[in-house]
Backbone as numpy.savetxt, mean C-alpha at the origin, in Angstrom:
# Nx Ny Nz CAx CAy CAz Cx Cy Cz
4.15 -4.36 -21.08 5.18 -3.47 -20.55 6.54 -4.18 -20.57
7.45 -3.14 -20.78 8.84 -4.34 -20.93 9.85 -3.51 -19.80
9.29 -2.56 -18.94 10.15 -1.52 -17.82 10.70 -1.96 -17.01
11.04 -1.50 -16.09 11.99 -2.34 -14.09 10.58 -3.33 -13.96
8.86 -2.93 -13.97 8.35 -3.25 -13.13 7.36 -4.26 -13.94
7.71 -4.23 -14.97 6.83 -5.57 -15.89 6.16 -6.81 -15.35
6.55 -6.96 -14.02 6.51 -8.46 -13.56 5.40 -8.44 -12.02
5.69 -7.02 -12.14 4.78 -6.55 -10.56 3.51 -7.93 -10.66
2.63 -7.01 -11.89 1.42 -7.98 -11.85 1.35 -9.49 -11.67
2.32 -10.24 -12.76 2.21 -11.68 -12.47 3.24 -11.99 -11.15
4.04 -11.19 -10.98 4.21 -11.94 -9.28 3.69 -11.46 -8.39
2.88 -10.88 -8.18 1.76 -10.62 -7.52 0.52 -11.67 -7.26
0.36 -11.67 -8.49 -1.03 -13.00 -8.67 0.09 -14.44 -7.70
1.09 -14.82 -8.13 1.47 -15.77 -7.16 2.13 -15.80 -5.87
2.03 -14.48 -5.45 2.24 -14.06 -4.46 1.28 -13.89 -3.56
0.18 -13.82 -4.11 -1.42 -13.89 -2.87 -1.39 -14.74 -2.01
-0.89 -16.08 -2.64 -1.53 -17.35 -1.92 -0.89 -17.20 -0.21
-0.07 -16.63 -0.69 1.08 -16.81 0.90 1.19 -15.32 1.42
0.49 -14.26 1.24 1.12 -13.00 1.31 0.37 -12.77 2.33
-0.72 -13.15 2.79 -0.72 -12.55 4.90 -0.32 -14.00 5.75
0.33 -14.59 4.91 1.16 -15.58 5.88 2.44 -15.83 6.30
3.29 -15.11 5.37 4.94 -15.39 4.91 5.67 -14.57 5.95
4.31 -13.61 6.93 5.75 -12.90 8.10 6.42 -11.90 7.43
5.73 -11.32 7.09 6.29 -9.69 5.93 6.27 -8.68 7.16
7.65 -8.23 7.44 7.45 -7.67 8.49 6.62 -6.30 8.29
6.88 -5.86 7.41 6.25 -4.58 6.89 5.27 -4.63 6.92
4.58 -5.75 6.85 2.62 -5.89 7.26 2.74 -5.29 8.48
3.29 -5.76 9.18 3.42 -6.20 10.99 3.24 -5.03 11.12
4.55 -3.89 10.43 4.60 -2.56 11.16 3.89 -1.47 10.64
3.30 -1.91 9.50 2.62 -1.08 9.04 1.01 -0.37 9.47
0.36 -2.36 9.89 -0.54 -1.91 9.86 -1.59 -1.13 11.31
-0.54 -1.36 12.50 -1.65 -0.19 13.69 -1.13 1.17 13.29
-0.07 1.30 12.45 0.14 2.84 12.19 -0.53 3.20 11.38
-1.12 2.40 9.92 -1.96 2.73 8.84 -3.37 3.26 9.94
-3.56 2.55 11.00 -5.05 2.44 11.09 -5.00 3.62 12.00
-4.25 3.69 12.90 -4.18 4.90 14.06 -4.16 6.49 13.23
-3.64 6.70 11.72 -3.32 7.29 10.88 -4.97 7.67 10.54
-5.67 6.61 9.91 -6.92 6.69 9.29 -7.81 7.08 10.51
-7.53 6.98 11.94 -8.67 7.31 12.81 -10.07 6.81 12.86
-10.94 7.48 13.03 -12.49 6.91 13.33 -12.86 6.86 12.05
-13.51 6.28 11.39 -13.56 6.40 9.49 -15.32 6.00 9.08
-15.60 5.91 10.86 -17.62 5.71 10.71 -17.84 6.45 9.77
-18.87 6.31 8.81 -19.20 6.98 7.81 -18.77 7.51 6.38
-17.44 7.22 6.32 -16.62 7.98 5.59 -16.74 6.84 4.01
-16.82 7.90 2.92 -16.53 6.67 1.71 -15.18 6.91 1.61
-14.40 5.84 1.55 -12.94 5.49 1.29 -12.63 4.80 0.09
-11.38 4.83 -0.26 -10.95 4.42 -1.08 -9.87 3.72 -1.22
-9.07 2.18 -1.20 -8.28 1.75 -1.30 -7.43 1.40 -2.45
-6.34 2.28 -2.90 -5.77 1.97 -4.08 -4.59 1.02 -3.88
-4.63 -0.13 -4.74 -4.06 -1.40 -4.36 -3.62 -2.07 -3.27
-5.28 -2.78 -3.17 -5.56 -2.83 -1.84 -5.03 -4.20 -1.73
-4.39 -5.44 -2.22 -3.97 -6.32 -2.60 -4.63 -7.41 -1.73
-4.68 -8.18 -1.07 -5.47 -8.88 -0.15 -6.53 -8.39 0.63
-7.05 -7.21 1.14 -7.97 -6.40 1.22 -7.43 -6.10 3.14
-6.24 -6.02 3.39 -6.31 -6.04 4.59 -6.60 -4.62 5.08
-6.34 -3.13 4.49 -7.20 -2.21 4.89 -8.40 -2.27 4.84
-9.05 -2.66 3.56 -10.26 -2.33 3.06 -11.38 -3.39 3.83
-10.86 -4.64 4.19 -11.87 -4.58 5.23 -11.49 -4.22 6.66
-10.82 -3.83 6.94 -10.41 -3.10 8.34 -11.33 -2.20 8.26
-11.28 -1.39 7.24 -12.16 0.51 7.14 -13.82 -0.29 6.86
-13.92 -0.70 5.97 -15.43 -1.77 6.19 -15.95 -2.45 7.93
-15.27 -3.25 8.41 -15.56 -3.64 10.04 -15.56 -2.39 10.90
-15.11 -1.25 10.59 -15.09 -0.39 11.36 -16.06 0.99 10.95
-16.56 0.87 9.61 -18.07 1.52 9.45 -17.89 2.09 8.05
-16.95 2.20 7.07 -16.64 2.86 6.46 -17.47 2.15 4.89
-17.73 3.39 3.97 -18.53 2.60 2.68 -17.15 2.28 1.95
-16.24 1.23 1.38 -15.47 0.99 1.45 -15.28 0.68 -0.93
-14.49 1.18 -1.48 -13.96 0.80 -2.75 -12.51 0.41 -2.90
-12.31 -0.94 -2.90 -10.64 -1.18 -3.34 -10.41 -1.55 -4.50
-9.01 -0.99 -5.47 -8.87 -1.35 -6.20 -7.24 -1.46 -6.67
-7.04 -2.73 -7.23 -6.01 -3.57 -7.52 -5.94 -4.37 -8.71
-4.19 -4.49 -9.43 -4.82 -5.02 -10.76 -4.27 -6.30 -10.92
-4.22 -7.40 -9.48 -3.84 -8.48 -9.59 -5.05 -9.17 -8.81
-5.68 -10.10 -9.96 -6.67 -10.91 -9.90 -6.08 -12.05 -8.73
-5.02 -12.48 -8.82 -4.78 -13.33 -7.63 -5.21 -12.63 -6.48
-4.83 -11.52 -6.00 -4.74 -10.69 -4.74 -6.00 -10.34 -4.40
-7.06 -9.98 -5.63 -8.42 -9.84 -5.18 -9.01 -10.89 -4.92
-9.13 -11.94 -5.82 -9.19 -13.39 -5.07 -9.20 -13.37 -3.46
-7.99 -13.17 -3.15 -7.26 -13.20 -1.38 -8.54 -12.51 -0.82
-8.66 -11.41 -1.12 -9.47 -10.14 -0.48 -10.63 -10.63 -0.78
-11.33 -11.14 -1.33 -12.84 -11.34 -1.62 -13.01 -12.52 -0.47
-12.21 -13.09 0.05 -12.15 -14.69 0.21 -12.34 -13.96 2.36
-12.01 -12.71 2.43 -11.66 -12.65 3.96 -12.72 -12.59 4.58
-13.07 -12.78 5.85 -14.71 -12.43 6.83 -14.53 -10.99 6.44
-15.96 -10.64 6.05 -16.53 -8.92 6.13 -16.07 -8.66 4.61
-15.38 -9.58 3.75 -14.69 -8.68 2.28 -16.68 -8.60 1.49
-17.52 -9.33 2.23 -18.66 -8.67 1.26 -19.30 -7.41 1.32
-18.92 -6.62 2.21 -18.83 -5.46 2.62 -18.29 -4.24 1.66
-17.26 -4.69 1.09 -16.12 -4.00 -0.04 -16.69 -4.13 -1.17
-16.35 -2.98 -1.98 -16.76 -3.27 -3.68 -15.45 -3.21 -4.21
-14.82 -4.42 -4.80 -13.66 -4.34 -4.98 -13.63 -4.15 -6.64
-12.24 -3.98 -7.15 -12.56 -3.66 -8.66 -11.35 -4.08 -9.36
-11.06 -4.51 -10.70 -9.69 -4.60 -11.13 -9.76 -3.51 -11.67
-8.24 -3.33 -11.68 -8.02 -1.97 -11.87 -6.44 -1.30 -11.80
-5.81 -0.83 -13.25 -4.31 -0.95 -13.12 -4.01 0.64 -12.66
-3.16 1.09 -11.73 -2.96 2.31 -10.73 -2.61 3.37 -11.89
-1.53 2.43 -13.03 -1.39 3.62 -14.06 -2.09 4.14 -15.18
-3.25 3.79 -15.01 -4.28 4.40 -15.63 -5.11 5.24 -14.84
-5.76 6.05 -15.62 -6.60 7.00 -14.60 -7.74 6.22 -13.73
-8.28 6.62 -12.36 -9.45 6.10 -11.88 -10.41 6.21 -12.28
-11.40 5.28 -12.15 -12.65 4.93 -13.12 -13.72 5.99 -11.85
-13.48 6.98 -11.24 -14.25 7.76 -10.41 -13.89 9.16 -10.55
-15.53 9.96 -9.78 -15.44 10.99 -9.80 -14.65 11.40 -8.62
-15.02 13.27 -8.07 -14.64 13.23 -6.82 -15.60 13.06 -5.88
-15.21 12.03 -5.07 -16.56 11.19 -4.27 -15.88 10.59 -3.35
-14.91 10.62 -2.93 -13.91 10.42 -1.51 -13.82 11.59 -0.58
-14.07 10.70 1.11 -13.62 11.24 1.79 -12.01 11.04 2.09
-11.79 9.85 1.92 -10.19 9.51 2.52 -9.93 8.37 1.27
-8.34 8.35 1.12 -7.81 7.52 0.06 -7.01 6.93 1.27
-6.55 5.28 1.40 -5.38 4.95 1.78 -4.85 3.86 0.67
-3.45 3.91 0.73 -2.43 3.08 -0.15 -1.38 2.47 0.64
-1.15 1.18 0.71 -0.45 0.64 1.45 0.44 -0.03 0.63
1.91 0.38 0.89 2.96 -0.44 -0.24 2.73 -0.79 -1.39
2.58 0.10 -2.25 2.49 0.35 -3.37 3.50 1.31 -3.86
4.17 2.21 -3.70 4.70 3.14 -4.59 5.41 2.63 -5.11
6.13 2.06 -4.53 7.76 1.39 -5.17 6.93 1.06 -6.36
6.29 0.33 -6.48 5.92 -0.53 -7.91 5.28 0.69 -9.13
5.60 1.67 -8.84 4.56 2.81 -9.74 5.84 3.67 -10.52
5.63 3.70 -11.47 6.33 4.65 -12.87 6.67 5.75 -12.21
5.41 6.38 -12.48 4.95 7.43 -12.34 4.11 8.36 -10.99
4.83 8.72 -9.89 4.26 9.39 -8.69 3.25 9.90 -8.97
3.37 10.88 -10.33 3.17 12.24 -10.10 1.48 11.93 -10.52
1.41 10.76 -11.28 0.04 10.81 -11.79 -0.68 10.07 -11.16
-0.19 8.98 -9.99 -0.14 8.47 -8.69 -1.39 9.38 -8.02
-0.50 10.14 -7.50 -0.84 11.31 -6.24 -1.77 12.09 -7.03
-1.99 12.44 -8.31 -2.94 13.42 -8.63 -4.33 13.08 -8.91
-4.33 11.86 -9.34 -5.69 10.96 -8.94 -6.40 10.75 -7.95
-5.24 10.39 -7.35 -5.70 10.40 -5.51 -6.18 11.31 -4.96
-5.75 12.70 -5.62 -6.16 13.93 -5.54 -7.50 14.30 -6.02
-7.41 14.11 -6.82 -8.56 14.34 -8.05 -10.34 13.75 -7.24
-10.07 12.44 -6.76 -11.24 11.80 -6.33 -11.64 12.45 -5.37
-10.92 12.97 -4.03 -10.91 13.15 -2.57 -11.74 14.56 -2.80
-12.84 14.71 -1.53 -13.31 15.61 -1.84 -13.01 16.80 -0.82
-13.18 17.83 -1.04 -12.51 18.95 -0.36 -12.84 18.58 1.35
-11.79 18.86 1.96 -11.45 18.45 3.22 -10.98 16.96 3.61
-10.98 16.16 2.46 -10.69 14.89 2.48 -9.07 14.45 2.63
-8.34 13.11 3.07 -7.52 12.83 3.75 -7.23 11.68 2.78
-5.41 11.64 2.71 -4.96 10.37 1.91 -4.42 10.23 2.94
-3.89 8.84 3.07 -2.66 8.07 3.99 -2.02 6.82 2.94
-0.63 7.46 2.66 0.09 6.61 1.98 1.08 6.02 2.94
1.48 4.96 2.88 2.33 4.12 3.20 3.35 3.40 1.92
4.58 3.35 2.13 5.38 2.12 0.94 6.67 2.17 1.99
7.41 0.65 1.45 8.55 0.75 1.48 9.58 1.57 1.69
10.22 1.82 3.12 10.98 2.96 2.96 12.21 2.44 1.88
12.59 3.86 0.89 13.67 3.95 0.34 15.03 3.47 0.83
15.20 3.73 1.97 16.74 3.16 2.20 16.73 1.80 2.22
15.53 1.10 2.16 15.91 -0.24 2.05 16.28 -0.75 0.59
16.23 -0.10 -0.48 17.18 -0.33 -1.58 18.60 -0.43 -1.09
19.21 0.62 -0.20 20.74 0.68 0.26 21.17 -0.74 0.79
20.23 -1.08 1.17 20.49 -2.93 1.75 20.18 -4.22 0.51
19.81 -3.49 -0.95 19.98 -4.53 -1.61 18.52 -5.20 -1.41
17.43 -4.61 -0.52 15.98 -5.48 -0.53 15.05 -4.14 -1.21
14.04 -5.33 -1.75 12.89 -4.98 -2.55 11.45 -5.73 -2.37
10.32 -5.80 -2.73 9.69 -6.48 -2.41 10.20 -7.81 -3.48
9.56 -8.79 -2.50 10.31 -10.85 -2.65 9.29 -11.39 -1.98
9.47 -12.57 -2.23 8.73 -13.94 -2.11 9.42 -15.09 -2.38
9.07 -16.15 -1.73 9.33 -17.44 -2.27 8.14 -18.24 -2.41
7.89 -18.59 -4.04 7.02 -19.42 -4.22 6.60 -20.29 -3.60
5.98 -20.58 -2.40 5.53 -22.43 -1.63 5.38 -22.91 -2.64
5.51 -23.55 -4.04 5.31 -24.43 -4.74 6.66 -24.92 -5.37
7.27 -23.98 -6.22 8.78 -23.91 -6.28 10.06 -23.64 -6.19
9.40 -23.47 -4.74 10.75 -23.10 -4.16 11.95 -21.53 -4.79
11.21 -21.22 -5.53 11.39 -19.78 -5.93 11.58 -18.55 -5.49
12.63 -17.77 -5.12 12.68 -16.35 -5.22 12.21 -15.72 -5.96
11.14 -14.71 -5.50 10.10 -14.37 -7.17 10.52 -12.65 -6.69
11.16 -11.98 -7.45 10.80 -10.46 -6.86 10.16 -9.43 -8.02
8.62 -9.22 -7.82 8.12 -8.83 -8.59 8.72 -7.40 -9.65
9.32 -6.54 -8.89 9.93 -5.29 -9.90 9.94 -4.11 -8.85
10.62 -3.43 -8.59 10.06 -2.17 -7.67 11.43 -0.96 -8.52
10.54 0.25 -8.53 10.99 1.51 -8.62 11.71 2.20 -7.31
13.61 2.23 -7.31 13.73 2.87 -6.23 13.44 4.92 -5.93
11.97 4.74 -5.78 12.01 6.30 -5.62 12.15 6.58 -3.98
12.93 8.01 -4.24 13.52 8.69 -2.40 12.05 8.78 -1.86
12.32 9.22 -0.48 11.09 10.26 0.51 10.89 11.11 -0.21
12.14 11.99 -0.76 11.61 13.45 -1.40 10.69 13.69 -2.57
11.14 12.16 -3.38 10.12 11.90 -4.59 8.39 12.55 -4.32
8.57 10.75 -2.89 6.78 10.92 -2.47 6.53 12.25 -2.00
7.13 12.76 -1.30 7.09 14.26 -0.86 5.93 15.20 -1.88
7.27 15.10 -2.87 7.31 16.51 -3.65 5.88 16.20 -4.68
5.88 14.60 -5.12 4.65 14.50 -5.98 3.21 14.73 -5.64
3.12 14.28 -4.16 1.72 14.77 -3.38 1.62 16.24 -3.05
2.52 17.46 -3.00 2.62 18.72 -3.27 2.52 19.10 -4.02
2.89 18.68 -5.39 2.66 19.31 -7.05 1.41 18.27 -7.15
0.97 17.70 -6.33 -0.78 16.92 -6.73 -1.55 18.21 -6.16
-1.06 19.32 -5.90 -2.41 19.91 -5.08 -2.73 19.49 -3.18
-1.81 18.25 -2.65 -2.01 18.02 -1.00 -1.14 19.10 -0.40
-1.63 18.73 1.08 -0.87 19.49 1.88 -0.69 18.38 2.77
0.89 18.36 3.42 1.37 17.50 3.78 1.39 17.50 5.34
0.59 16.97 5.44 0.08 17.14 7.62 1.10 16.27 8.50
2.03 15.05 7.85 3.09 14.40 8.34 3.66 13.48 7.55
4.74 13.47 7.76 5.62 12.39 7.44 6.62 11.62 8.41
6.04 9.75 8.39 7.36 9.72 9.53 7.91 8.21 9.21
8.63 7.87 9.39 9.59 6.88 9.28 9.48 5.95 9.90
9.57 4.52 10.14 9.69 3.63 11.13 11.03 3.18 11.00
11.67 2.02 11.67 12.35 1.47 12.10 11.90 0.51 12.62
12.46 -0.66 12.48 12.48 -2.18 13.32 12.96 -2.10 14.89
12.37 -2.31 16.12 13.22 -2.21 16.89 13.17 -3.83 17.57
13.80 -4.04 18.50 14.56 -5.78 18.81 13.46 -6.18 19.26
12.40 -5.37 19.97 11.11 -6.67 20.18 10.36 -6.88 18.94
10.40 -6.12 18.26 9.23 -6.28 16.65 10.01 -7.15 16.07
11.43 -7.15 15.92 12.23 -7.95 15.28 12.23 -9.89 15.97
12.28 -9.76 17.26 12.01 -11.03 17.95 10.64 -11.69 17.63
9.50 -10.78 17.12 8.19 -10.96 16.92 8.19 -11.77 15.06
8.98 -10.60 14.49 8.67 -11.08 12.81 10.75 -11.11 12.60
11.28 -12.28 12.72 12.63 -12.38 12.74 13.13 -12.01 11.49
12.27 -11.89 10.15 13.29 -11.22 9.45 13.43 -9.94 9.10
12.65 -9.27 10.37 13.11 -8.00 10.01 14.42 -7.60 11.55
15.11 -8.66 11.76 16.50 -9.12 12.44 17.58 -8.00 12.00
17.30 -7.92 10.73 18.57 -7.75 10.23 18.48 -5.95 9.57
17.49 -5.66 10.16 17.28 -4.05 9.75 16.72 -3.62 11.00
17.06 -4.08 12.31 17.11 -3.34 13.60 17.83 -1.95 13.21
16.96 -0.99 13.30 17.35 0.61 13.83 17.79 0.94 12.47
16.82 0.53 11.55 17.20 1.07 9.98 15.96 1.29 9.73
15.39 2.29 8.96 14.54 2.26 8.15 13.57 2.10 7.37
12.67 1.42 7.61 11.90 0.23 6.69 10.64 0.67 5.69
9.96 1.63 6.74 8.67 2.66 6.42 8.55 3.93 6.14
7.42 4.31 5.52 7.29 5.61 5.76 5.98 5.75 5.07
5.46 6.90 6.15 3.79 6.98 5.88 3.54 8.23 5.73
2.80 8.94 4.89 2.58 10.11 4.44 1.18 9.87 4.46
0.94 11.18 5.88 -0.44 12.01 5.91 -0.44 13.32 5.29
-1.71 12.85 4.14 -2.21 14.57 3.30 -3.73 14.97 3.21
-3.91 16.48 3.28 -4.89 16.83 3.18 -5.38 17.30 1.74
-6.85 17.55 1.69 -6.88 18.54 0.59 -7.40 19.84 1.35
């Protein structure tokens, strides 16, 4: 690929080593809303599309769920295979812009910070669609958009060389994700926004500097 996002994959792979350690605030805030979002999930087969270190996918696994993640950076599954309970998960490589290697055989899809890095929404969301089986539930999460207006994207600094690595991200709006999970066939049960506020910020300090801005946004859909 030679696009904005050519680089996702290999800075990704060197981005595992440090990526539930580096204080990403967006982990922080993301993840009791991802999970409060997903609810009781006993029983449920799920599906994690780039699940990158496996921090949903074994969350929804410890908590009862038959669990499939899939991601197309071998570093990151590495991470995820490596966690207590990841033998639980059937994890898979697997690149988002190609179609899924499944039928429809989902109860619930979740995606956690991923969009930015994706071409293409529309074929995104219709996959996601495609698997989930009638009455079934996605929960997307990414990067809120206005944090392009501040000049940030997803970053890293290499622990080895001292590197700013920023893998590639697509700035698509809310209305993008919106409108592509609506022309997928979902129905859109919520959408909501976060913000940093001064104790989360005192907790993970670099998200200091985007007090009462923007950061998230999580989209609950049905089929």
């Amino acid at each position: 690929m030679t696009d904005a996002i050519s680089s996702v994959q290999t800075g990704y792979d060197r981005w595992a080593e440090v990526y539930d350690h580096d204080g990403n605030p967006l982990q922080g805030l993301e993840a009791p809303v991802m999970h409060a979002a997903m609810g009781d999930v006993r029983g449920l087969r799920a599906l994690d599309l780039g699940c990158g270190t496996g921090r949903h996918s074994v969350w929804l696994a410890n908590c009862g769920a038959s669990v499939t993640a899939v991601d197309f950076s071998e570093g990151m599954l590495a991470e995820a295979r490596r966690k207590p309970g990841a033998e639980a998960v059937t994890f898979i490589a697997h690149d988002l812009h190609t179609p899924l290697p499944f039928t429809t055989e989902f109860d619930l899809v979740v995606s956690g910070l991923v969009l930015e890095h994706l071409r293409d929404l529309g074929a995104f969301f219709a996959e996601a669609r495609r698997v989930l089986k009638p009455g079934g539930r996605a929960i997307i999460s990414a990067m809120h958009p206005a944090m392009f207006l501040r000049g940030t994207q997803a970053r890293f600094t290499d622990p080895h060389s001292g590197e700013l690595v920023v893998p590639g991200s697509v700035p698509h709006s809310v209305a993008a994700f919106v409108m592509a999970a609506i022309r997928a066939g979902f129905t859109l049960s919520n959408v909501q926004e976060f913000a940093s506020g001064a104790e989360f910020a005192r907790r993970y300090p670099r998200a200091a500097k985007y007090v009462d801005w923007p950061i998230l946004v999580v989209l609950v859909l049905t089929v």
